[in-house]
Wavefront OBJ file of the C-alpha trace (Angstrom):
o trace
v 33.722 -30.701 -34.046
v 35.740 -27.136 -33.601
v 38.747 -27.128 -31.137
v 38.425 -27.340 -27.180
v 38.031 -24.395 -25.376
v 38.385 -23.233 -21.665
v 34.506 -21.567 -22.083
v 33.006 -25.037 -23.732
v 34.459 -26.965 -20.564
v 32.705 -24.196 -18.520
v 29.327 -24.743 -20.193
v 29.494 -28.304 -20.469
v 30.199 -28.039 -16.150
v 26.940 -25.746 -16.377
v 25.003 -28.311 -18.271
v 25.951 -31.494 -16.355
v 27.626 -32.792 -19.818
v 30.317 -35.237 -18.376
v 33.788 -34.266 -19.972
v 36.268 -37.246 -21.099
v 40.149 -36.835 -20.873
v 42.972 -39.349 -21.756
v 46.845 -39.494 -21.822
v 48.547 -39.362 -24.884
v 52.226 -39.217 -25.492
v 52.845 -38.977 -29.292
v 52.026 -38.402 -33.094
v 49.672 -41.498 -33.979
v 48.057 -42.184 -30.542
v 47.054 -37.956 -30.340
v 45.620 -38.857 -33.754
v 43.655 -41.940 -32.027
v 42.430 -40.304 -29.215
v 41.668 -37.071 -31.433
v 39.333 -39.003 -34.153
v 37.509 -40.645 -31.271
v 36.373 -36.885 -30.032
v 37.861 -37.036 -26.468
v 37.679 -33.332 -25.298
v 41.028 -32.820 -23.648
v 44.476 -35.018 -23.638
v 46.541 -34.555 -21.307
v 50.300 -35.177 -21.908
v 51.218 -36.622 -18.595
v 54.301 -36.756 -17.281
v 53.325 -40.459 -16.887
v 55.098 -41.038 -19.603
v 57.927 -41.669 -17.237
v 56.630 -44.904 -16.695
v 54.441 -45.633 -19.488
v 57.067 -44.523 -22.633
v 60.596 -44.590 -20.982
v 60.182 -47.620 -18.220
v 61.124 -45.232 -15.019
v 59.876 -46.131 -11.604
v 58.237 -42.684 -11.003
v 57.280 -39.304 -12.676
v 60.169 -37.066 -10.821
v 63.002 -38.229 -13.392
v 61.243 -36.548 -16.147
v 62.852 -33.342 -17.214
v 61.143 -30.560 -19.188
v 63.362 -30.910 -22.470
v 61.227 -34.804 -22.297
v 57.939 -33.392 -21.594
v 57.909 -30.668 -24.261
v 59.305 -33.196 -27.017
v 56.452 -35.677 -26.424
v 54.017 -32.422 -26.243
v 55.347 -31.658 -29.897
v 54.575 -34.713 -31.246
v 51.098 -34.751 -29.773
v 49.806 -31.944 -31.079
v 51.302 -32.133 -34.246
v 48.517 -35.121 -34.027
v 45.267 -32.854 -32.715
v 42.933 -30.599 -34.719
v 39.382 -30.853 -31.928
v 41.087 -32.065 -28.321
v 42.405 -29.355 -26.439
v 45.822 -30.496 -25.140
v 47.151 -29.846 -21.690
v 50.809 -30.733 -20.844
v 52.292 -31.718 -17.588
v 54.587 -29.617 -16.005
v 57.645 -32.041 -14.538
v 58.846 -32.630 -10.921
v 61.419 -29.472 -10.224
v 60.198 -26.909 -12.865
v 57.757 -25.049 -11.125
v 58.014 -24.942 -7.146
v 61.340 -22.821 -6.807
v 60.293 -19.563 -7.319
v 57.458 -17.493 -9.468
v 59.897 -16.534 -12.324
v 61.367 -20.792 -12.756
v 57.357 -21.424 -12.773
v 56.406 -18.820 -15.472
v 59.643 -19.269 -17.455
v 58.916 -23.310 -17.750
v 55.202 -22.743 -18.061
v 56.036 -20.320 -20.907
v 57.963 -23.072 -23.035
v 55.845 -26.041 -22.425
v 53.466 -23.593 -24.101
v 55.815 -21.748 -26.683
v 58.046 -24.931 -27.624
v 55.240 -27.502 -26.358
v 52.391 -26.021 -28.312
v 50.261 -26.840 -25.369
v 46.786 -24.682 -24.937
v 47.427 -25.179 -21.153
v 49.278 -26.399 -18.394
v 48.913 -28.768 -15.326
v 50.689 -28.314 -12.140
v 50.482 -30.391 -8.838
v 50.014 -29.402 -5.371
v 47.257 -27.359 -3.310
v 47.437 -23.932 -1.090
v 50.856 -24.170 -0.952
v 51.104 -23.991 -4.794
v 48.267 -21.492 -5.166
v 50.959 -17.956 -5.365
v 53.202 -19.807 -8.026
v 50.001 -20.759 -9.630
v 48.178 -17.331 -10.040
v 51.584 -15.463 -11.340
v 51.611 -18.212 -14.012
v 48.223 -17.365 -14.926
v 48.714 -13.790 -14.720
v 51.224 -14.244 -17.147
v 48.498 -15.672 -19.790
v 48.813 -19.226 -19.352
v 45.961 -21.325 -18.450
v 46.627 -23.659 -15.490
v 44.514 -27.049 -14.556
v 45.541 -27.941 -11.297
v 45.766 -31.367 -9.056
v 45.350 -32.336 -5.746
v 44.943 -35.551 -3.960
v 47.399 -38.087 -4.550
v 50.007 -36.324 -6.478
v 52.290 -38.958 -8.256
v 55.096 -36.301 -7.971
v 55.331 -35.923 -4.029
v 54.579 -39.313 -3.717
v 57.193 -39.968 -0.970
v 55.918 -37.551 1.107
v 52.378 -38.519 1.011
v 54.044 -42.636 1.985
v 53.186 -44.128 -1.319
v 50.301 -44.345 -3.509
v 47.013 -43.966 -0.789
v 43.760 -42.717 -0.695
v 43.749 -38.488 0.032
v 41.499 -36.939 2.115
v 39.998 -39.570 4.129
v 38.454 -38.102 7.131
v 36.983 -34.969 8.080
v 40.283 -32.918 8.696
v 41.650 -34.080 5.464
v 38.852 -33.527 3.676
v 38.486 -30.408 4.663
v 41.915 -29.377 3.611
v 41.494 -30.481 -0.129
v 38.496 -28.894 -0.211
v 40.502 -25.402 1.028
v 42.949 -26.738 -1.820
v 40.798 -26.630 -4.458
v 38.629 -23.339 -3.144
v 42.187 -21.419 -3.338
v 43.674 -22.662 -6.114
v 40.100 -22.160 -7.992
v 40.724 -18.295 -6.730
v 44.534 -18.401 -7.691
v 42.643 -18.529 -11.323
v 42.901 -22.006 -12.446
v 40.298 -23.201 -14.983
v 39.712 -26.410 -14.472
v 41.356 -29.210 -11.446
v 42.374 -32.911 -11.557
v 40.882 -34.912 -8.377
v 43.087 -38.315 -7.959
v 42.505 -40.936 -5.276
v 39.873 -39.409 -2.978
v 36.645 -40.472 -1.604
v 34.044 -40.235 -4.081
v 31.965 -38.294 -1.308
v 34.728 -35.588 -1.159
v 35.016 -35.700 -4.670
v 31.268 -34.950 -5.012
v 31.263 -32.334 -2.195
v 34.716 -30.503 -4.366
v 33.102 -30.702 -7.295
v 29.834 -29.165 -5.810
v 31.690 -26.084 -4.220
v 33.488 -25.192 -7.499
v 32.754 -23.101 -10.246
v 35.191 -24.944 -11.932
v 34.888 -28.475 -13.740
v 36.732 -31.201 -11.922
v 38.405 -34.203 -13.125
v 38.420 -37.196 -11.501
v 41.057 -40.198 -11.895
v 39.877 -42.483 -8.936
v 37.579 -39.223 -7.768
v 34.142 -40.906 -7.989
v 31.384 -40.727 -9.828
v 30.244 -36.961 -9.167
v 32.989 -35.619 -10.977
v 32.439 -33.021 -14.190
v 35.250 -35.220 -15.884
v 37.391 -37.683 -16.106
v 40.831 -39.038 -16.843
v 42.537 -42.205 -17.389
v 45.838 -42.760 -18.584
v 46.006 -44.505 -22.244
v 48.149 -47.087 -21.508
v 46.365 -48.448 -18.660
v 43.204 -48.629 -20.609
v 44.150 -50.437 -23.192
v 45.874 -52.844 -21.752
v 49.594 -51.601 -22.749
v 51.270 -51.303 -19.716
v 51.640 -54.574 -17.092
v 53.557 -53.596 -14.212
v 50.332 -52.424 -12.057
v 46.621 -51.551 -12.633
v 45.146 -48.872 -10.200
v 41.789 -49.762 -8.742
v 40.122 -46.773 -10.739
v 41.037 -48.234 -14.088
v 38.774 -50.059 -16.045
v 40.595 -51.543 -18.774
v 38.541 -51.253 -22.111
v 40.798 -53.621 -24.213
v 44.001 -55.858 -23.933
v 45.736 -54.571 -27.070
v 49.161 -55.753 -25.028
v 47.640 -59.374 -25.427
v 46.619 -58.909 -29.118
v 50.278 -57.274 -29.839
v 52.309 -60.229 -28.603
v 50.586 -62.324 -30.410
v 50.863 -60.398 -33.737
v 54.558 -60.800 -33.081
v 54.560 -64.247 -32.680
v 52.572 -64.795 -35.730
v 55.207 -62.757 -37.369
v 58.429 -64.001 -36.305
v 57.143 -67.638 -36.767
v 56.132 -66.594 -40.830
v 59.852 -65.163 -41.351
v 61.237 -68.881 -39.673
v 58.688 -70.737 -41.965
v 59.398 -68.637 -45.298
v 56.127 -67.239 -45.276
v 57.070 -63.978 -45.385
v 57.809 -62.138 -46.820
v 55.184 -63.506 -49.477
v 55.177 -63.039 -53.800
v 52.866 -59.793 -52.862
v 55.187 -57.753 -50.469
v 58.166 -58.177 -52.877
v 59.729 -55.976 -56.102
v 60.789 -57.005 -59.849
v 62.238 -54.959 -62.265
v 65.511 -57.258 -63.456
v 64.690 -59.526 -66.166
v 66.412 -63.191 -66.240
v 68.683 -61.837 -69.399
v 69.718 -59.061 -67.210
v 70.484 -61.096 -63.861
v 72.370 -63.697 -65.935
v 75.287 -60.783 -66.632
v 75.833 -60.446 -63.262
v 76.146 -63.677 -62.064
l 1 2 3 4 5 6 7 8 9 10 11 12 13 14 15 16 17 18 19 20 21 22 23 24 25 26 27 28 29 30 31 32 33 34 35 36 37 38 39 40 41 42 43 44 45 46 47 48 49 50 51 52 53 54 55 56 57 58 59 60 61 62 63 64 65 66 67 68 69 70 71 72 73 74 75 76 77 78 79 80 81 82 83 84 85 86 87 88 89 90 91 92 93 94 95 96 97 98 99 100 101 102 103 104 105 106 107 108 109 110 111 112 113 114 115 116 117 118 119 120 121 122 123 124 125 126 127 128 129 130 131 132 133 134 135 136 137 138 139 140 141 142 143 144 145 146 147 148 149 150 151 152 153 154 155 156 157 158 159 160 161 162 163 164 165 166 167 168 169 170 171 172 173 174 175 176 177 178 179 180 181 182 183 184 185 186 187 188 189 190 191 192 193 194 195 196 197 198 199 200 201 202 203 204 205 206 207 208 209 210 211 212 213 214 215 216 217 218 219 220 221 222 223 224 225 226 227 228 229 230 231 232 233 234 235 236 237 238 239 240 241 242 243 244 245 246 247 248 249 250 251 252 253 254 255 256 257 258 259 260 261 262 263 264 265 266 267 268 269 270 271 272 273 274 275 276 277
């Protein structure tokens, strides 16, 4: 398997050859997620909640999101890697967008970017891909403007609001974005988005008529508790399997069982030990 590119996405949407995309944070879960020939990871600014324990995704500053980007593609040779632009570094002005865009890519060593928000982000969004960088976008429920949208709720559920992601995603798809994340809509106006674009679409909680989709790492496998979105199917309970290792642990270092005559070092003969005691 070569590396991910923009133009294999593209054919694979042209095919009907569902794409598969996963969070990853750093160095050995990249590698994971890299061996098991996932086509894109996407560092998320999840990682607010998933890494550092914060109640949201706004805290997370760029100097955070481009360290964890490092570390994940230090961990990649096939899976193209997208990382999250944060809460506050894009939507003051075209220059702030380019300029952070620029480093996640530069200091990051991204091969993209992903940006929230829908016509209103669409200007800030084509100068950043004038300037070279490829952009996926994301509309629906957007974790980062989640106060505004009155919590974490199904977008787009009638015809007016349908309509408008669909104008979303038709505009930012013109603003030159190559590819756009679908979260928390009905699957019938995920179908009908995904239909209209040229572009492949990624669903998280977008149905099944999505090109793609996306779950975050974490939630799959079981690794974070605090809550489990309806969308998620959780493939395995590693948190379980974890604790338990622990336990098994700490109860062999209380027993004297480890560590055992295998996991320790000679090198000092009795005749030697005897001069220093």
């Amino acid at each position: 398997m070569s590396k991910v590119t923009i133009q294999q996405l593209q054919k694979m949407k042209a095919e009907k050859e569902k794409i598969s995309m996963i969070t990853a944070y750093d160095y050995p879960t990249a590698r994971f997620v890299d061996k098991a020939g996932i086509e894109i990871i996407l560092v998320g600014d999840s990682l607010a909640m998933t890494v550092m324990g914060l109640d949201s995704t706004v805290p997370v500053t760029m100097e955070e999101m481009i360290h964890h980007t490092k570390a994940v593609v230090r961990g990649v040779e096939n899976s193209m890697v997208i990382g999250d632009l944060p809460f506050g570094s894009y939507n003051q002005s075209k220059e702030q967008a380019i300029a952070n865009a620029t480093r996640l890519m530069k200091e990051g060593g991204c091969d993209a970017v992903k940006l929230e928000g829908g016509v209103e982000m669409a200007e800030i969004t084509k100068a950043i891909v004038n300037a070279g960088i490829p952009v996926m976008g994301h509309i629906g429920l957007t974790p980062q403007t989640i106060s505004k949208l009155g919590g974490f709720k199904v977008q787009g559920k009638g015809a007016q609001e349908a309509e408008k992601l669909l104008k979303s995603a038709l505009t930012l798809q013109e603003a030159g974005i190559f590819s756009i994340v679908l979260e928390c809509v009905p699957e019938e106006v995920g179908r009908l988005i995904t239909e209209k674009l040229s572009i492949p679409t990624i669903g998280i909680g977008g149905g099944r008529y999505c090109d793609g989709q996306v779950l975050v790492f974490h939630d799959t496998l079981g690794l974070f508790e605090k809550f489990l979105p309806k969308f998620v199917k959780r493939y395995r309970n590693l948190g379980e399997e974890i604790v338990k290792a622990l336990e098994e642990y700490k109860q062999e270092v209380k027993e004297e069982k480890f560590p055992g005559p295998e996991h320790v070092f000679g090198g000092v003969t009795e005749e030697e030990l005897k001069r220093l005691y």
